[in-house]
C-alpha positions as CSV (number, residue, x, y, z in Angstrom):
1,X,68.7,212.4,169.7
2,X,67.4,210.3,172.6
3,X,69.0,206.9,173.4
4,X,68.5,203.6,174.9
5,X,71.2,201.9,177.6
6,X,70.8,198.0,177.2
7,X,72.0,196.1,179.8
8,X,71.6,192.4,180.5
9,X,72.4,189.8,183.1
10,X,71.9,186.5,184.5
11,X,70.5,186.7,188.4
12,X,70.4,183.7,190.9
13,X,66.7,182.9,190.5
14,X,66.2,182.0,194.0
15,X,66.7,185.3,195.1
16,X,64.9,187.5,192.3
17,X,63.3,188.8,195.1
18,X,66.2,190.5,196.8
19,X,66.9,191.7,193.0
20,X,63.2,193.3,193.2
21,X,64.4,194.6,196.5
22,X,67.3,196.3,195.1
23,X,65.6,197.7,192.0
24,X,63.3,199.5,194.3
25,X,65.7,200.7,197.1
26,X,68.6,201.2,194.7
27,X,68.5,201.2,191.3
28,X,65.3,203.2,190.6
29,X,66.3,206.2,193.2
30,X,69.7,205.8,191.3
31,X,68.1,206.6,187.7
32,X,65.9,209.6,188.5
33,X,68.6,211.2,190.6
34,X,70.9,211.6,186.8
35,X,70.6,214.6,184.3
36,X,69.2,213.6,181.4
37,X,67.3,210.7,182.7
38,X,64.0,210.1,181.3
39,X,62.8,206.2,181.8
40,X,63.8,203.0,183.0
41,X,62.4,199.8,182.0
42,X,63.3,196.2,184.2
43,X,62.3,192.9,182.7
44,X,63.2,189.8,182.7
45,X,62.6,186.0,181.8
46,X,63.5,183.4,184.3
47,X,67.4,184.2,185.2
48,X,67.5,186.9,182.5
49,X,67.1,190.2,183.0
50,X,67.1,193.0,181.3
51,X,67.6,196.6,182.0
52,X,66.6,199.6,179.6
53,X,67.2,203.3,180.3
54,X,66.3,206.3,178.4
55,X,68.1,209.2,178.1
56,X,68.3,212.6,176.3
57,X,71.3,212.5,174.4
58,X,74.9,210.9,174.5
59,X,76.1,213.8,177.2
60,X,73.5,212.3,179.6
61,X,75.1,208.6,178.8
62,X,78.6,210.1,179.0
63,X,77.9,211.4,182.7
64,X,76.0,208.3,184.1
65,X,79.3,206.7,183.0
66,X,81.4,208.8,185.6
67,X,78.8,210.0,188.5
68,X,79.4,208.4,192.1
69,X,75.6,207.3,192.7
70,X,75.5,205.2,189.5
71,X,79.4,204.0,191.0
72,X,77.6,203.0,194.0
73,X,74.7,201.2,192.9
74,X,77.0,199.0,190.4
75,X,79.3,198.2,193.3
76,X,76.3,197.5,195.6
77,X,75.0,195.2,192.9
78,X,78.3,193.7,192.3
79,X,78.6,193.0,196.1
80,X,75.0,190.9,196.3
81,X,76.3,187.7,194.8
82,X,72.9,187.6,193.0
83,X,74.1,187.9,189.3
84,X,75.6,185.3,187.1
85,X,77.7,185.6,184.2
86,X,78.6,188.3,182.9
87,X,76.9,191.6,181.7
88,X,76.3,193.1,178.5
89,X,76.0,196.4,178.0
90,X,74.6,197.9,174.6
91,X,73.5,201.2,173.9
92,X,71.4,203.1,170.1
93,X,70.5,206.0,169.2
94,X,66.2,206.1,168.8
95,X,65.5,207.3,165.6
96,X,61.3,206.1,165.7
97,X,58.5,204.1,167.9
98,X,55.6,204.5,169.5
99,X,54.5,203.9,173.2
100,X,51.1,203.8,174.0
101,X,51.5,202.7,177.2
102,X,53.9,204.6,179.1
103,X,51.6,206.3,181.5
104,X,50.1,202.7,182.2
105,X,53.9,201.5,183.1
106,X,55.0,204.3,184.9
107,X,51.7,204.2,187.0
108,X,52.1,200.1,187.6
109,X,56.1,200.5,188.5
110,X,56.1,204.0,190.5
């Protein structure tokens, strides 16, 4: 069973781009560094942003949860002052869809 990782903040939105910075430097090297990783996917609308991960199954989730890089980038994050409010954090199993774009994405955000 694969699964999705929601998460969801509120940034500063004068300084979305040192959140773009830390996406790139951080976050992303962060992601494809875990086991069972298979995509990440940042949005966001105005302040909001949103954060969804892919994964292969709930031992993948289980060890995100406890390894030191993902420790790291949180704390990093954390230490920023850039976010507002606090985060939600939501994750399902995938049990159908369709992406027809993916290669698109991963070309436009490598």
């Amino acid at each position: 069973m694969t699964y999705v990782r929601v998460w969801r903040t509120q940034l500063d939105v004068g300084r979305l781009e040192e959140y773009d910075r830390f996406v790139e430097e951080q976050s992303k090297p962060m992601f494809r560094a875990q086991q069972g990783f298979q995509a990440v996917i940042y949005s966001r609308s105005g302040g909001e942003v949103a954060v969804l991960s892919f994964w292969d199954d709930q031992a993948a989730l289980d060890a995100l949860d406890v390894s030191p890089t993902y420790a790291h980038a949180v704390a990093s994050i954390e230490a920023t002052g850039f976010l507002r409010g606090e985060s939600v954090l939501d994750v399902f199993e995938i049990h159908a869809g369709v992406i027809e774009t993916a290669a698109r994405l991963a070309g436009a955000a490598a």
